[in-house]
Phi, psi and omega in degrees: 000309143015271185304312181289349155267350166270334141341284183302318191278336188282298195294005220007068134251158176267144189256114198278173184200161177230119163296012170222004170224094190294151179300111184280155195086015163247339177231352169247202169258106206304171185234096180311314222255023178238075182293327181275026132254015128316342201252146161281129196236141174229161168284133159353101185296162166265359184273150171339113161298138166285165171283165173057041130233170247184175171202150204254131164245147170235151174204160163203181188226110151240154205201115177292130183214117159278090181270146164243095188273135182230134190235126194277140137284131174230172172209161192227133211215130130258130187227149171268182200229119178280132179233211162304322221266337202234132151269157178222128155225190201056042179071027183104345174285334192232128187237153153255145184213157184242106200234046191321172180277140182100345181293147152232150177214131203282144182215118160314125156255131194244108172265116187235112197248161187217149160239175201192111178327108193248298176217135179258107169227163196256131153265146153228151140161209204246141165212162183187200178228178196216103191267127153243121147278116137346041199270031148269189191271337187206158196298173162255151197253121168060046173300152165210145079358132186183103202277090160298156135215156207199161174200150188324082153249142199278333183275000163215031150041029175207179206255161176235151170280107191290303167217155172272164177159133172267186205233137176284146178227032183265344184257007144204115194281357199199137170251155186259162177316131168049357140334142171213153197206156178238135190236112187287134160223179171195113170234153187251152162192171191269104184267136173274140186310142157062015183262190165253150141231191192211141194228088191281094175279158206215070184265132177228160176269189117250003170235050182267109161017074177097017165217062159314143153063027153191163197277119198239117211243125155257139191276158157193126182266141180192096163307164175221160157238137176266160186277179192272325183244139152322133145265128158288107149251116191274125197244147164058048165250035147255165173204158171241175180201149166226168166216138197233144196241141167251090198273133170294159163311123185092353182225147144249114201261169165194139208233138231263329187186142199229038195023255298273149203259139161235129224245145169227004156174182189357317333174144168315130146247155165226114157241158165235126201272106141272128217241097177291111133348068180269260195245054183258143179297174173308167158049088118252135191248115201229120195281114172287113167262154190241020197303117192236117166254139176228132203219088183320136202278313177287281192288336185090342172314128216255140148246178199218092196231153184203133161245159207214118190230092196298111194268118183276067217293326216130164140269165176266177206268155172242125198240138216246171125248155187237163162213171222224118177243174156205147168230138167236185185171109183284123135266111165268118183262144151214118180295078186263149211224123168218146202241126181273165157204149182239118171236150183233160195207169180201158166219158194247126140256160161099191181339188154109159173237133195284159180304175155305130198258343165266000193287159201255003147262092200298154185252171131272346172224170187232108194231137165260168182296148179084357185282149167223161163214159172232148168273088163266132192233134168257110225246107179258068088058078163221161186227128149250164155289136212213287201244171178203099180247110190273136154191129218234119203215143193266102177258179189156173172248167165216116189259126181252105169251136170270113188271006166214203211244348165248142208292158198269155200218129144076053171291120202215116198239125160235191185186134191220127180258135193234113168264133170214117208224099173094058192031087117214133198260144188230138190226145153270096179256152178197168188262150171218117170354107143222066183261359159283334178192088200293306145253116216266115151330173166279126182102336180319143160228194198134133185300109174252115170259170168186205210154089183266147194256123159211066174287259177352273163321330173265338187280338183276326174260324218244341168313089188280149158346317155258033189062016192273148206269144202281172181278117179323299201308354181211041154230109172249174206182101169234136178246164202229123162251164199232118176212117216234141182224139150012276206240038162278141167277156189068025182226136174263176199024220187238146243223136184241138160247152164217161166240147169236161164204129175324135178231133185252113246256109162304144161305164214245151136263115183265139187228119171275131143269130182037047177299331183245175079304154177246153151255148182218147155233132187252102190236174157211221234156116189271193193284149170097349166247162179208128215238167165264152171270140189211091188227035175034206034269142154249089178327130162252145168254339174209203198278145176244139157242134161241164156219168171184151186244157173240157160294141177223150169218121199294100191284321182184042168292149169331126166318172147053039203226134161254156186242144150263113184287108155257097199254084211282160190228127197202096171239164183227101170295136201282323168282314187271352200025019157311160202244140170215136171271143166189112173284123192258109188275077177279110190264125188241127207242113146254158186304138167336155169225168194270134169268354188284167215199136170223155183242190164215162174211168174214187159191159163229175190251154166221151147231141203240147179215075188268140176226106173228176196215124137323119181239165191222150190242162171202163209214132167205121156233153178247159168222152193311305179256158184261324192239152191226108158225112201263159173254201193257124182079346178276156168252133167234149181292189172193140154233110136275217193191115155242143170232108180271130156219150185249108183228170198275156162250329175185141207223099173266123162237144220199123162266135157218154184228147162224157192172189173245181141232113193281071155271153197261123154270128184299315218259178178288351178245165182280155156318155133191142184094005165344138172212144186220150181198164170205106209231130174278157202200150192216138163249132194230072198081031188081011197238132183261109164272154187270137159298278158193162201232153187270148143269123199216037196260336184289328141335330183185061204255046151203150173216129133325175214258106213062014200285142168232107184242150191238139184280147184221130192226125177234113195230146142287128129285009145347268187295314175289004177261343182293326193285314204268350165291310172094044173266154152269319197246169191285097150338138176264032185197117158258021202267001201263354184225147192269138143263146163222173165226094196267150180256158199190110119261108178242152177249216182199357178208053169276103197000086184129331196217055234272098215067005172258146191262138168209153199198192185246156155257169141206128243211127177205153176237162174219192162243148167237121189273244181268146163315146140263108157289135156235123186259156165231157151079043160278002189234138187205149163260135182229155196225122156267139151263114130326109181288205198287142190249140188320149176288124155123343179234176197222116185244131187228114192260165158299153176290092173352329191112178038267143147216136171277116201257117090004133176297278175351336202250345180290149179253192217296349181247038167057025185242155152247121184241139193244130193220166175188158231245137171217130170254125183272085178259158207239132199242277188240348189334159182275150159284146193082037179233146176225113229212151211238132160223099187271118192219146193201125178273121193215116171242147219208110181305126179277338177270319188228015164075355195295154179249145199195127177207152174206160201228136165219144205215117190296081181294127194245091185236141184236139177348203187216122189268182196257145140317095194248196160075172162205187160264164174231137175319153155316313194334299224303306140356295186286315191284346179251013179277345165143288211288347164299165164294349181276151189277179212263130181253324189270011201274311170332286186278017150279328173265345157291340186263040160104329190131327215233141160239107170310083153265130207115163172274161172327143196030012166318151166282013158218358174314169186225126200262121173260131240207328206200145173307321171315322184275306182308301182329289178312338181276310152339298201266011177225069188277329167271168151141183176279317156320071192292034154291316190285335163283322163305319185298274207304309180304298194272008165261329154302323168313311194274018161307283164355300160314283179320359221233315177139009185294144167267077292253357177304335181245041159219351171299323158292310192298297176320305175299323182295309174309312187273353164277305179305317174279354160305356211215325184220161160185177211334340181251015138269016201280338182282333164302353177255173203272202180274317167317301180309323186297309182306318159339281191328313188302303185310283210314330189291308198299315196295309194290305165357266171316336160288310176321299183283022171091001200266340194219166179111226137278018180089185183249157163303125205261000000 
């Protein structure tokens, strides 16, 4: 009723409404799924109907809409793409190309279209339509429209007006009796995303059925909702393009692709036109135009670039004659190769003893010291032909003269050498260069020389099966040149001159490879002899045999010995300076001499008898108790326990023996078969068993003739002493046994005993006393530790350590055990806790570092704490904030919470920092409105009052972290953006925090 007179007043019309059925969308809430109480009625007056009036039925339809409309601009740029064949100038607007008739030339094209954002905006608000019926008898007078949209306010529990706006009636301003019209609106307004409205249309006459003469509005309603989101309308964001070509008269263009393209955004086309030359004349210029349209799709709008490419026909030709001279000539080369060899030989004449003819290394002279015998050797010298290389090769000129006033065009030389031989013809073709002079001026002349190889071709014919050379007399042989140009006048295309000449088959110019040799002879001769030299050089011009004989003479060679005489033969072919070889080898025997020999020897000992033992630690600790339950001043005891033990892990012993052995050879001759050895021996009940014996001849297994070499031996005797004892382990005292060490040298040509091996000792005994012990890991460090101790109790620990572990601290089985008294006490710990004392034993090997650790770990529960404290309502909050007569309570408890009280979590991005008694206050006292943000904000800043205050928080502590996560993320001015759940949710939470503050749930309220 209100509303419909606030109505009467904005519109000055009157508003009809039925007291018994109300118009809906003015005092309720709409009904979406129900249309015919969307449509508008008014009742019937009861007075006497006028003539010329009428009634109206109304209905509409609306729908909330956020629109982004984003709308494109494009442009379009065509260019030619400059190449060999195209020039461009005018940024790419204008090409040149050169195109003789007959010619064709390809032209590139670059299309480039860009789009660009021209306007981007957001719209929200409502459009529908407002549908009227005529149901009267006569037209209506002075229709007018008048559009509410409105929305739900909780604090006068009706919908309200957000904006006013009339509705155009212009596209049928007047209805005939039973006519209906939908008359389209639209209005923008700043709408909240995802909220409801309700959208009230107000048509009114002045000739309505019982208001003659004044204007009387029927309603008619339709809720909306706005979306939650922008719809994207994208305007021209396609385009399309085409291209259309004007090819000039006389040409043919043809273009790889004309479109059309259709573009969604920015982008390149590359096409390419080839533009053909059928008959268009010399010296002419013919424009190709070009055009690329591009046409936005949505608006239609057009853009237009056009490029331009000017076809150049040429001149026309200028034309000439040439004339033609040539020279030829064969040269034939031929190259022969020869490959040499050498071999050398010898005979022994003169002096000398013939060899033993059974011996089993044959001598060829047998010479004592003062004997001379000669040597004659024979140097056998030959040469053949290896190769035969021809090569035949045709050279000449071809002389061109421009016999006339225009320069020569497509200058073109072939040359054909034609051999005929035994009536039948054989030809050669080839080109000859003229890239030395491409074009012969007017009157010019010039030589295009060459020089073709046709060894292969000429040799393939005059070559007989037997290699026999063809008969001159029926061999002829003429080249011939072809020399053609463009542009001979009265000719078309391109037109050949030729010349010939006769060719005569030449005598070979022979060139000899290694036709000569030089010979050298190189010998030599071992120490203790002496020879004559005959070491040329002898030039060979062909094949040769030399001899010559030498002298050898024994001047004070070795006794019992063979010698070898080596005598190389050594030539060098003179061109190639390859080398060829050959050895004559003469073996020369002197007579046995008496070998025997004597030695002497000595030695020494050395012994080493090490022992070591390994030890290995293990570690364990305990404690009495495992668990504590302390109160807030109780103490509890604790013994712990470390137990250290120490045991062998392994026991290594090792015997070694070492030393030299020196022997001398006495005699005048070498050892042979030299053997050296050195072998240990242990008495075991009087009896010497051998340990072991060394070979020690690879050292050194010959001495010269006073020669002295010392020998070096190194042996374990370990095992062997365990084997001849018949123990596993090492006696601990080897002082119970005699040692020796004996030394050995023998020969086989020894003074006296002459192919029997014989030789010298040397013999010693010794002791093995004392082991050298070594231990490791007899020693170890230990560390008791503590972590860190739970907060809230107080430990008076035992003395922790470091202790240095010992032979001393072990008892008769290798353990040390350590033990201390640790007392726990509980000073403040929280109550309802379950807290860990952690202590680790750690032992440390002092030699190899190993580590060894145990842990013993205390469970620490301190009771379940009482719930204390109580509450207070906000009233109570609020009246205690400083300006009142009650004293300021909240200011104590702000500075106990750090200064700041959080609703929200800390630094959120909607938290609200509560900072002064001042603020709280005000947040207190604005508990109310249809905003449950503000109630929540007022409850739960009392729950943490409360808290802070002592209350106890158990039935609010989860509910707090949940609540403080949600305002970091929202406040008050999301509240119309949440959903119905979430509003509710927001209420429940303000009720829960409520119910504490008042005592309903908690420690209770404060009396």
């Amino acid at each position: 009723m209100s509303l419909a007179i606030a109505l009467v007043m904005i519109l000055g019309v009157t508003v009809a409404y039925l007291v018994d059925v109300p118009v809906v969308g003015l005092e309720g809430a709409p009904s979406p799924d129900n249309h015919e109480e969307r449509a508008g009625s008014t009742k019937r007056d009861t007075t006497p109907d006028v003539d010329g009036t009428t009634t109206l039925l109304t209905s509409k339809e609306s729908t909330g809409f956020w629109e982004r409309e984003v709308i494109y601009d494009w442009s379009i740029e065509k260019n030619v793409l400059e190449s060999e064949a195209v020039s461009v100038s005018d940024a790419g607007r204008l090409g040149y190309a050169m195109v003789p008739k007959g010619q064709s030339v390809t032209i590139d094209y670059l299309i480039k279209a860009e789009r660009c954002v021209a306007t981007d905006i957001e719209h929200m608000g409502v459009r529908g339509y407002v549908c009227v019926k005529n149901v009267g008898s006569v037209p209506t007078e002075n229709l007018a429209i008048v559009d509410h949209i409105q929305i739900y306010d909780e604090n006068v529990c009706s919908y309200v007006d957000v904006a006013v706006f009339e509705v155009d009636t212009s596209s049928r301003p007047v209805l005939a009796p039973g006519e209906e019209h939908a008359y389209f609106f639209e209005y923008a307004f700043d709408a909240v995303a995802a909220s409801e409205y309700c959208n009230l249309a107000c048509v009114s006459i002045t000739n309505y059925e019982g208001f003659d003469g004044v204007a009387h509005a029927v309603p008619a309603y339709d809720p909306f909702t706005m979306p939650a989101e922008p719809c994207l309308i994208e305007i021209d964001e396609t385009a399309l393009i085409v291209d259309e070509m004007w090819c000039p008269e006389n040409f043919q263009c043809t273009a790889t692709d004309s479109g059309p393209w259709i573009l969604h955004g920015s982008d390149d086309i590359l096409i390419s036109v080839d533009a053909a030359n059928l008959c268009a004349g010399c010296e002419q210029e013919r424009c190709l135009w070009n055009k690329a349209t591009l046409t936005e799709l949505d608006c239609c709008e057009v853009r237009e670039d056009c490029a331009y490419v000017n076809l150049v026909t040429g001149p026309c030709p200028c034309q000439t004659t040439i004339s033609v001279e040539k020279s030829a000539e064969l040269i034939w080369e031929k190259k022969i190769e020869y490959n040499w060899t050498v071999e050398k030989s010898f005979e022994v004449l003169g002096n000398g003893q013939e060899p033993d003819s059974i011996a089993v290394q044959t001598a060829d002279i047998i010479l004592d010291k003062g004997q001379t015998a000669r040597i004659c050797y024979t140097i056998d010298a030959d040469r053949k032909v290896v190769d035969i290389v021809d090569k035949i090769v045709l050279e000449g000129y071809v002389r061109v003269r421009n016999t006339n006033c225009c320069p020569t065009e497509g200058l073109t030389i072939a040359d054909v050498f034609v051999v005929e031989y035994n009536g039948i013809e054989y030809s050669l073709d080839f080109e000859i260069s003229t890239e030395e002079k491409p074009v012969l001026g007017s009157g010019e002349r010039h030589d295009y020389g060459y020089s073709v190889d046709v060894t292969e071709f000429l040799l393939g014919i005059l070559i007989g099966p037997n290699d026999d050379t063809a008969d001159q007399q029926t061999l002829s042989m003429v080249n011939r040149a072809y020399v053609g140009i463009t542009n001979f006048r009265d000719q078309n295309g391109l037109y050949f001159i030729e010349d010939e000449i006769e060719v005569a088959l030449p005598e070979p110019e022979v060139e000899y490879i290694d036709e000569t040799a030089t010979l050298t002879d190189l010998e030599t001769f071992p120490r203790g002899f002496d020879m004559d030299i005959i070491a040329g050089p002898w030039y060979l011009e062909g094949p040769e045999t030399i001899r010559f004989c030498k002298n050898i003479t024994n001047e004070d060679a070795e006794c019992g010995r063979i010698y070898y005489v080596n005598d190389t033969a050594r030539l060098v072919e003179d061109d190639t300076g390859e080398i060829r070889k050959d050895k004559a080898s003469v073996v020369i025997e002197t007579p046995e001499c008496d070998r025997g020999i004597t030695l002497s020897i000595s030695r020494t000992v050395n012994y080493g008898w090490n022992k070591t033992i390994r030890y290995d630690w293990s570690l364990a600790k305990g404690v009495n108790q495992t668990a504590l339950t302390l109160d807030g001043g109780e103490t509890g005891y604790l013994k712990y326990t470390l137990t250290a033990t120490r045991s062998i892990e392994s026991e290594d012993v090792t015997v070694e023996l070492w030393g030299t052995v020196s022997v001398t050879n006495s005699g005048p001759l070498a050892t042979e078969d030299l053997q050296v050895f050195d072998t240990a021996y242990i008495n075991i009940g009087g009896e010497w068993i051998e340990l072991q014996a060394q070979d020690l001849t690879a050292q050194k297994d010959m001495l010269a003739g006073g020669e002295t070499f010392v020998y070096r031996y190194n042996m374990d005797i370990t095992q062997d002493i365990l084997d001849a004892l018949g123990e596993e382990n090492m006696p601990s005292d080897l002082s119970l046994y005699a040692f020796r060490n004996t030394a050995s040298a023998t020969v086989t040509n020894y003074h006296g005993h002459p192919g029997e091996r014989w030789g010298v000792k040397a013999t010693g005994e010794f002791n093995i006393a004392t082991a050298q012990v070594e231990e490791v890991d007899e020693t170890a460090t230990l560390n008791d530790v503590f972590d860190d101790i739970p907060p809230g109790f107080d430990v008076d620990l035992f003395q922790p350590g470091t202790w240095h572990l010992d032979e001393n601290d072990l008892n008769a089985q290798g353990v040390v055990i350590i033990e201390g008294d640790v007392t726990v006490t509980n000073e403040d710990a929280e109550c309802g806790g379950t807290y860990y004392l952690n202590n680790t034993a750690r032992l440390v090997e002092d030699d190899s570092k190993d580590a060894h650790e145990d842990e013993a770990s205390v469970v620490i529960n301190t009771p379940e704490c009482e719930c204390g404290g109580c509450t207070y309502t906000i009233g109570y909050w609020k009246n205690h904030d400083g300006p009142g007569p009650q004293d300021d309570k909240i200011s104590p408890l702000i500075q106990a919470a750090g200064g700041t009280i959080w609703l929200g979590t800390p630094n959120g991005a909607k938290s609200v920092a509560v900072t002064t008694a001042a603020q709280a206050g005000s947040i207190l006292a604005n508990a109310g409105g249809a905003n449950k943000f503000n109630q929540l904000y007022a409850q739960m800043l009392a729950a943490k009052l409360n808290i802070l205050n002592g209350a106890c928080d158990l039935a609010v502590d989860e509910l707090i972290d949940t609540v403080d996560a949600f305002l970091a993320e929202h406040d008050a001015g999301d509240w119309g953006g949440l959903s119905k759940s979430e509003q509710t949710q927001v209420t429940n939470w303000a009720k829960t925090f409520d119910d504490y503050n008042n005592g309903i749930i908690g420690p209770g309220h404060c009396d």
